[in-house]
C-alpha positions as a printed NumPy array, in Angstrom:
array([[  8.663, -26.561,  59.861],
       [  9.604, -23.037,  59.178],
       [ 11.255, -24.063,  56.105],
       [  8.268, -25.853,  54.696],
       [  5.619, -23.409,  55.393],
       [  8.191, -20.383,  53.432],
       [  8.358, -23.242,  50.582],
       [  5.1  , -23.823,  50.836],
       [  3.921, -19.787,  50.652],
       [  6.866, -19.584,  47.627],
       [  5.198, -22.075,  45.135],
       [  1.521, -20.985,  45.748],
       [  3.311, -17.327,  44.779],
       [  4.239, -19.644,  41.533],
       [  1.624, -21.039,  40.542],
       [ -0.526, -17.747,  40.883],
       [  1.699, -15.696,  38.92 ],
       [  2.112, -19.135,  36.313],
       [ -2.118, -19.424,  35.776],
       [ -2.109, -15.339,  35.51 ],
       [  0.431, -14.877,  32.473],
       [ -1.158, -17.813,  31.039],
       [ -4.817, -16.73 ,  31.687],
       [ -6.205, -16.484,  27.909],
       [ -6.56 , -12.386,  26.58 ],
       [-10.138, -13.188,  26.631],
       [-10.586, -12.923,  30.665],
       [ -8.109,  -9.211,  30.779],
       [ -9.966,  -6.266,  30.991],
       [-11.446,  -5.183,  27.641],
       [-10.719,  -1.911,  25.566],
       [-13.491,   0.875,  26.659],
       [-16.087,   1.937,  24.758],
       [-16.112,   5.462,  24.242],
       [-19.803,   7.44 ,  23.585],
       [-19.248,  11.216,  23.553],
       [-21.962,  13.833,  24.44 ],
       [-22.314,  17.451,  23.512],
       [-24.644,  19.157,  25.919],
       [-25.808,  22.708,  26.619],
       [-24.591,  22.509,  30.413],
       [-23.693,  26.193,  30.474],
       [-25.595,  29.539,  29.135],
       [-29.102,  29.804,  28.322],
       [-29.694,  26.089,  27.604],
       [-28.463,  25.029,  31.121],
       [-32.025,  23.885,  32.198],
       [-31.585,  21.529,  29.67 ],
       [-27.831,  20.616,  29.768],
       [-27.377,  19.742,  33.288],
       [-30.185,  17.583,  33.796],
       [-28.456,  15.48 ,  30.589],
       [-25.57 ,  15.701,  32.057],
       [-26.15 ,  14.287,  35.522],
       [-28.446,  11.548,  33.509],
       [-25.678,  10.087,  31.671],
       [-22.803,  10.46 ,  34.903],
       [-25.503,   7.974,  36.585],
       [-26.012,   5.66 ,  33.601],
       [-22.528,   5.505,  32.958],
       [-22.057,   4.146,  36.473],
       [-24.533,   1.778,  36.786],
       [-23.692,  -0.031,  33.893],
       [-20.188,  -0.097,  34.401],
       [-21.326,  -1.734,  37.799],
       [-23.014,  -4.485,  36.311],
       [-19.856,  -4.827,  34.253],
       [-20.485,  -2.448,  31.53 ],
       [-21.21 ,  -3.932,  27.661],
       [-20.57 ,  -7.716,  26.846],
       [-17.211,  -6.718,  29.983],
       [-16.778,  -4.08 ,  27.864],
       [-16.485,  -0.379,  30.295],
       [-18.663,   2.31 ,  28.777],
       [-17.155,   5.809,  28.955],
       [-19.211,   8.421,  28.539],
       [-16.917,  11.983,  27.394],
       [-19.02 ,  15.27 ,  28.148],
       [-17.88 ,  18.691,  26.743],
       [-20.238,  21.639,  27.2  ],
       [-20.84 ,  23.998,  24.263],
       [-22.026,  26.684,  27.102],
       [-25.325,  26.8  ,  24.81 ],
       [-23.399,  28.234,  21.656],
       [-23.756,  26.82 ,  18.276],
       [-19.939,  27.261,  17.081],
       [-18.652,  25.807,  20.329],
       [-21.096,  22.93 ,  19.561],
       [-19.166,  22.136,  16.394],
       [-15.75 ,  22.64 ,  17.785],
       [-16.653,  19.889,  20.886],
       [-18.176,  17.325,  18.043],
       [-15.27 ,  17.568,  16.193],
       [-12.562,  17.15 ,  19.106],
       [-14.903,  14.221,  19.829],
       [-14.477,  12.549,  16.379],
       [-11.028,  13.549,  15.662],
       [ -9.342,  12.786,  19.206],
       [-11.499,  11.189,  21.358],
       [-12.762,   8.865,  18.457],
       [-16.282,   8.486,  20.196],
       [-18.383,   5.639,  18.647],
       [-21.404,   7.882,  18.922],
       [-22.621,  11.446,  20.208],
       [-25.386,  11.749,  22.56 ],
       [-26.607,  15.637,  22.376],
       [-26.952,  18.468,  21.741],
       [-29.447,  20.   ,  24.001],
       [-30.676,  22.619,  21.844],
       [-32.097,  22.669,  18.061],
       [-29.532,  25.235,  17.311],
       [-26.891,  23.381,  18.695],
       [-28.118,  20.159,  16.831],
       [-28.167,  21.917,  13.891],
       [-25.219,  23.585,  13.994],
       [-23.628,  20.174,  14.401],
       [-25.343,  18.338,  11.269],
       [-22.897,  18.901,   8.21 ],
       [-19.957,  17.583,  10.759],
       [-21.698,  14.492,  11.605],
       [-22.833,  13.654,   8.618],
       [-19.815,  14.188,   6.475],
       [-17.792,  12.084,   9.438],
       [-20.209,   9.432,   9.216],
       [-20.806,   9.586,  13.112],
       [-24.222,   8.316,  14.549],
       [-25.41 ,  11.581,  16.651],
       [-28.62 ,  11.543,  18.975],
       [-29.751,  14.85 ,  19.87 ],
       [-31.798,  15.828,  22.947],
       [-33.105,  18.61 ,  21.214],
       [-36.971,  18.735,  19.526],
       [-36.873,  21.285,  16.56 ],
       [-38.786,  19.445,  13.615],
       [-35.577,  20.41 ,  11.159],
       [-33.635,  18.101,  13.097],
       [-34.982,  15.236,  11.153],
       [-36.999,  16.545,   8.603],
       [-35.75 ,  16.331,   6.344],
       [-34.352,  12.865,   7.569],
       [-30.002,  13.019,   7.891],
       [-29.043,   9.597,   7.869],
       [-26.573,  10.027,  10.98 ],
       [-28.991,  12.431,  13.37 ],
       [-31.858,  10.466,  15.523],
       [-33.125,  12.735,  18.131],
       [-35.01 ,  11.278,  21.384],
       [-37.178,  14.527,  22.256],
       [-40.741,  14.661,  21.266],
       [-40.726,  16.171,  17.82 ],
       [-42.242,  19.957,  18.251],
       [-44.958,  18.867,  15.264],
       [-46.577,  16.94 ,  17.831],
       [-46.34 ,  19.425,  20.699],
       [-48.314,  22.095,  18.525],
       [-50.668,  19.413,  17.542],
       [-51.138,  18.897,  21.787],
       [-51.737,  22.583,  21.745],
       [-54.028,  23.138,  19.047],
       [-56.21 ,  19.861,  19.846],
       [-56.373,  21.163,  23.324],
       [-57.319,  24.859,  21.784],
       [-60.19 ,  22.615,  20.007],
       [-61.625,  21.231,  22.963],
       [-62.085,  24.217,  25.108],
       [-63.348,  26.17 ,  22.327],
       [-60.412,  28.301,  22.216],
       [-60.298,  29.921,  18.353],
       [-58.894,  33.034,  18.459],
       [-55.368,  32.818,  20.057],
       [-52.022,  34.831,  20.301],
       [-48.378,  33.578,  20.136],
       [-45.368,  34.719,  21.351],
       [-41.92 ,  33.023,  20.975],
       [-38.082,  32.982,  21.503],
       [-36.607,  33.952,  18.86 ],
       [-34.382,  30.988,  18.21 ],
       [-34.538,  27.772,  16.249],
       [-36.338,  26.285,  18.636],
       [-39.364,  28.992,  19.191],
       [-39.341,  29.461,  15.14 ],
       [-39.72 ,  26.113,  14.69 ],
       [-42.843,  25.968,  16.944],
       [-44.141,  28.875,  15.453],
       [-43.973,  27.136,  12.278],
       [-45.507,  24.158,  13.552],
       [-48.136,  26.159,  15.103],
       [-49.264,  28.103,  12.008],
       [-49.188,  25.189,   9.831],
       [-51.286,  23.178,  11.554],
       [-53.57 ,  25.936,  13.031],
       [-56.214,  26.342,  10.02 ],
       [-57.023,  22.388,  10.521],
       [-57.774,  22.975,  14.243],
       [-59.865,  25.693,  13.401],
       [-57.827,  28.257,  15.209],
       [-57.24 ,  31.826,  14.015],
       [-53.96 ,  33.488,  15.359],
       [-54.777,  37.062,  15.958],
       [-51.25 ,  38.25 ,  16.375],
       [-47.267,  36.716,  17.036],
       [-44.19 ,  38.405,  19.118],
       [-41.39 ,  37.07 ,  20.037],
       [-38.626,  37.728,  22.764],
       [-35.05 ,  37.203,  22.745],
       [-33.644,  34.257,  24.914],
       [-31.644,  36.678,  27.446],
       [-34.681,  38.962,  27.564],
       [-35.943,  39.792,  31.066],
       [-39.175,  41.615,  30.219],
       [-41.951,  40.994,  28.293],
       [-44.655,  43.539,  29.177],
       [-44.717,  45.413,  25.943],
       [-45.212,  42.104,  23.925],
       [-47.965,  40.928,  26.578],
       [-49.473,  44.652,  26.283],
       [-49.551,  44.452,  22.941],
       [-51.036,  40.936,  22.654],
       [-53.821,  41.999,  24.58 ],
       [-54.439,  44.353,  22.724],
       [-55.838,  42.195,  20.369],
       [-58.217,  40.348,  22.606],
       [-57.21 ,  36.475,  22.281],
       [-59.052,  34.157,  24.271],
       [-55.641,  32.652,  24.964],
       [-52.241,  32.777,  25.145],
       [-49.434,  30.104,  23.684],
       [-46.21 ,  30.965,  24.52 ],
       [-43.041,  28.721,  22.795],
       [-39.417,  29.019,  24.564],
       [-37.201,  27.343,  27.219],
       [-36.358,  29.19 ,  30.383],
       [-36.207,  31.288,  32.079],
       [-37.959,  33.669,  28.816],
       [-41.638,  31.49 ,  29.203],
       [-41.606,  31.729,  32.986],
       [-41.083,  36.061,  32.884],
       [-44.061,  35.641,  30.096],
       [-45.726,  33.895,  32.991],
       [-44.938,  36.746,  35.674],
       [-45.768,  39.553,  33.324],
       [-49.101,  38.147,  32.406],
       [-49.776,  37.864,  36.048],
       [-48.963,  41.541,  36.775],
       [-50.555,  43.004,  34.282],
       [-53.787,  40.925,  35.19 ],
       [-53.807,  39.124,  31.663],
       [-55.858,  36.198,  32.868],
       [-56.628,  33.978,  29.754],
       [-55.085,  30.557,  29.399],
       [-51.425,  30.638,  29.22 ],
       [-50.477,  27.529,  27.086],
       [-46.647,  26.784,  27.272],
       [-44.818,  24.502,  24.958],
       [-42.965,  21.473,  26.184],
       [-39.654,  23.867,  26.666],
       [-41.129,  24.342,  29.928],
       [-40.97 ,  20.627,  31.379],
       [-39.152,  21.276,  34.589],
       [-38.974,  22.08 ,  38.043],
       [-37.153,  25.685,  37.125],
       [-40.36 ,  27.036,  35.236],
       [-42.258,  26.763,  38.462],
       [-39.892,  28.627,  40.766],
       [-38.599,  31.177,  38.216],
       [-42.559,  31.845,  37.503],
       [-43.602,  31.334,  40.704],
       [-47.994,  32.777,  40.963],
       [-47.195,  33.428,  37.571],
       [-47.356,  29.492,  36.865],
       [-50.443,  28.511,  38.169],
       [-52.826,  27.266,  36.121],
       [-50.088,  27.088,  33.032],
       [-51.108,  23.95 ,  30.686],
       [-48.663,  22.546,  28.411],
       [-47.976,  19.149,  26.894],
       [-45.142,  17.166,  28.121],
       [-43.55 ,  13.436,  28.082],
       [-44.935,  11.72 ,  31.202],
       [-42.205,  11.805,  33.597],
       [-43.688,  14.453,  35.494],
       [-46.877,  13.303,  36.281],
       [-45.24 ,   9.062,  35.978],
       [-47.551,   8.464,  39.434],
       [-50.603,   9.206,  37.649],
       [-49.763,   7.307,  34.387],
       [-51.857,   3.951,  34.065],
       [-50.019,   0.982,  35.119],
       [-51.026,  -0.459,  31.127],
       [-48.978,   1.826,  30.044],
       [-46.179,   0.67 ,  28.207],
       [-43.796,   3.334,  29.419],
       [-44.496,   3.059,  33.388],
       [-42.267,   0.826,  33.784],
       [-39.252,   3.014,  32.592],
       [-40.944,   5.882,  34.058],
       [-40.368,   4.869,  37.447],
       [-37.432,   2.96 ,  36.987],
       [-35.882,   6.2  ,  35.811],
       [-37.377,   8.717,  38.653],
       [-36.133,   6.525,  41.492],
       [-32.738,   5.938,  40.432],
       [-32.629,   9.593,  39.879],
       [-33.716,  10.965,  43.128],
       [-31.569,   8.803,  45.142],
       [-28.507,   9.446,  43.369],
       [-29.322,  13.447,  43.101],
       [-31.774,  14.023,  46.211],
       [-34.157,  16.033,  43.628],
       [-36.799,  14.842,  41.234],
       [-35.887,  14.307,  37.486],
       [-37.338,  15.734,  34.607],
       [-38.235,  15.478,  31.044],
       [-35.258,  16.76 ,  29.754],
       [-32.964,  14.381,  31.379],
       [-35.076,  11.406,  29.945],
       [-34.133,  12.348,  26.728],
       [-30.184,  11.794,  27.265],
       [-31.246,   8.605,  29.034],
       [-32.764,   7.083,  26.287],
       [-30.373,   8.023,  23.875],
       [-27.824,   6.665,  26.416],
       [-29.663,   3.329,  26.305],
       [-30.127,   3.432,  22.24 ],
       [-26.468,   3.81 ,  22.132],
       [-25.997,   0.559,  24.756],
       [-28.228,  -1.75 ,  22.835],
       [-26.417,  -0.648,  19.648],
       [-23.346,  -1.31 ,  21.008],
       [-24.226,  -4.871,  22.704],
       [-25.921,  -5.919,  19.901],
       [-23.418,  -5.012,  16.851],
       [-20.219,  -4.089,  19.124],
       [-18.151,  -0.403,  18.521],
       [-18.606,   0.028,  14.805],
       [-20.342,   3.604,  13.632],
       [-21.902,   1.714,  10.734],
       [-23.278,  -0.811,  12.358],
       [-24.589,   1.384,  15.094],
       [-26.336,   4.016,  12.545],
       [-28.305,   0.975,  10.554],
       [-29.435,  -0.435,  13.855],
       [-30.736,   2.36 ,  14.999],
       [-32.279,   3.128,  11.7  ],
       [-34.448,   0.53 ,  12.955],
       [-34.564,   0.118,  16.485],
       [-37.657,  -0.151,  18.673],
       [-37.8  ,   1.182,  22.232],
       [-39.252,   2.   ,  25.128],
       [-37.874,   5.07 ,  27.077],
       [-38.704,   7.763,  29.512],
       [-39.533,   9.904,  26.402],
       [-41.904,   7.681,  24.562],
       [-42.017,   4.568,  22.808],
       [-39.819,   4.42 ,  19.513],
       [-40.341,   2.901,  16.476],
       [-37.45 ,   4.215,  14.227],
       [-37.628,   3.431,  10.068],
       [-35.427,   4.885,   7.224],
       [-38.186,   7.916,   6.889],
       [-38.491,   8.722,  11.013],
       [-35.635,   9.278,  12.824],
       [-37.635,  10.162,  15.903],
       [-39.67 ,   7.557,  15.927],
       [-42.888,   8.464,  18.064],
       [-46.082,   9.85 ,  17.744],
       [-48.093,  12.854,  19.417],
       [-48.841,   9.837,  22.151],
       [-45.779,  10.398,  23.806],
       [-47.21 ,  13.566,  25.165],
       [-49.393,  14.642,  27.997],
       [-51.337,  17.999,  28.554],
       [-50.091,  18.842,  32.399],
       [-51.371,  21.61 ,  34.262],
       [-49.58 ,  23.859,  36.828],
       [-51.849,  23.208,  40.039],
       [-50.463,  25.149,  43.802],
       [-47.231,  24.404,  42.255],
       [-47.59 ,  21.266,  41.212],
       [-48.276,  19.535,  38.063],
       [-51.484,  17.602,  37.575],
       [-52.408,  15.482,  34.675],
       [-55.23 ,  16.891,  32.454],
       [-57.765,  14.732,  31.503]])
């Protein structure tokens, strides 16, 4: 009896190891697909960075748990560029030229992006920055998208808020990087047609820790507000100086300050800040018609239990470039060529907005993807 169970346990052995050499290549696990991302986890971009970063760690697990693209896994290959624009260039190229990424998801910054655009392009490599500077895709580069709400429509927020409240003589200041010129830009263009005057402009460097001579000198000139265009932690010290000094006219950020750190590195200095935003921070108050509620809190959740802290607008934009990427991928499989025209003209919704990409708009959305938000005992509140 012995015998026969031990010949028995030999030719199931047999026949398992028969049916798994002859099991067709089909069923053995697929070759990866590889998306890289550039991101400004380190250095003065890090607000923005990190959130990206731990955004695209969680994608990249939950859909290789649901068993990835078409059993395809998705690898996702993160460098930082520790916020610096040459660094940015020497991570996109190790990602082309060794890592051969089918895609780059980043950078963080409009500098970064930028820096990043004659590399891209002349490798032929579908890119999808985070960042929002207007340059990015205007003029349109046939291999840059970008999933952040374009600046143009952020000063347009502004302005039409300026127009409301009867606000029409106002003061800038801004960071003087690609990202603050670009809103100044986008602020004095469209000024005139809101029928705002801007008495006077400063600007601040993006390591500066003290603003009060600016802010002195702005009030100086007596606006009846303030807008102030940067990414922390340079907004949130305007914030704190303004509230020293006893500067108490509306302080109107720009969408650089869409997180949680604005409000603690500000701290009194925050409340009653307005500024427009995507709606992931106030997603609770968003209409359940709206089309992006769905992905909204979808998005939040997932976030907070993997994390244990909220999300925030800047992470939305690497997950929808994430999921861009994804659909590109199931739909037309790992070919850059493929993946650029389909993007070219996808249509989305995302945390960030709803997209509707063309050959001329590489962004795809319109000033409805924003919000005005106010700062309210440390919270943000939806304006109405």
């Amino acid at each position: 009896m012995r015998i026969f169970t031990l010949l028995c346990i030999f030719s199931l052995g047999v026949l398992t190891l028969c049916l798994t050499l002859s099991r067709p290549a089909a069923q053995a696990a697929k070759e990866p697909y590889v998306i890289g991302a550039v991101l400004d986890i380190t250095g003065t971009g890090a607000p923005l960075g990190t959130p990206e970063r731990d955004t695209l760690r969680l994608l990249e697990k939950q859909i290789n748990a649901k068993g990835g693209i078409n059993g395809h896994p998705v690898v996702v290959k993160i460098l930082d560029n520790e916020s610096d624009e040459a660094k940015s260039v020497s991570a996109v190229k190790k990602l082309i030229q060794e890592e051969k990424v089918l895609a780059i998801i980043g950078p963080s910054q409009t500098g970064t992006t930028l820096a990043c655009a004659q590399t891209v392009e002349s490798s032929k490599v579908p890119m999808i920055s985070c960042a929002a500077g207007n340059a990015i895709n205007q003029p349109v580069k046939p291999w840059i998208f970008k999933t952040a709400q374009s600046d143009v429509y952020a000063a347009t927020k502004v302005l039409d808020y300026c127009k409301a409240h009867k606000l029409t003589k106002v003061a800038i200041i801004s960071v003087s990087n690609a990202f603050g010129q670009s809103g100044l830009d986008q602020v004095k263009a469209q000024a005139k047609g809101a029928g705002v005057t801007l008495v006077t402009q400063e600007t601040f460097g993006p390591s500066d820790t003290d603003m009060t001579a600016q802010i002195l000198r702005i009030r100086g000139k007596k606006p009846q507000a303030v807008i102030c265009w940067g990414t922390n932690p340079g907004p949130a010290i305007v914030a704190k100086n303004m509230k020293t000094l006893g500067f108490k006219v509306p302080l109107i950020m720009s969408h650089g300050v869409s997180n949680q750190q604005f409000i603690t590195l500000a701290g009194k200095g925050a409340e009653g800040v307005i500024f427009p935003t995507g709606k992931l921070l106030v997603a609770q108050s968003i209409g359940d018609k709206d089309p992006q509620k769905k992905a909204l809190i979808a998005y939040a959740g997932n976030f907070k239990k993997a994390y244990g802290h909220d999300a925030d607008h800047f992470g939305g934009h690497a997950s929808d470039a994430f999921n861009l990427v994804c659909n590109a991928l199931a739909k037309v499989g790992p070919d850059r060529g493929k993946i650029r025209a389909y993007l070219e003209t996808a249509t989305f919704t995302g945390v960030s907005g709803v997209f509707k990409f063309s050959k001329k708009d590489h962004n795809g959305m319109t000033k409805d993807a924003f919000v005005m938000v106010q700062v309210k005992n440390g919270k943000w509140v939806l304006v109405k």
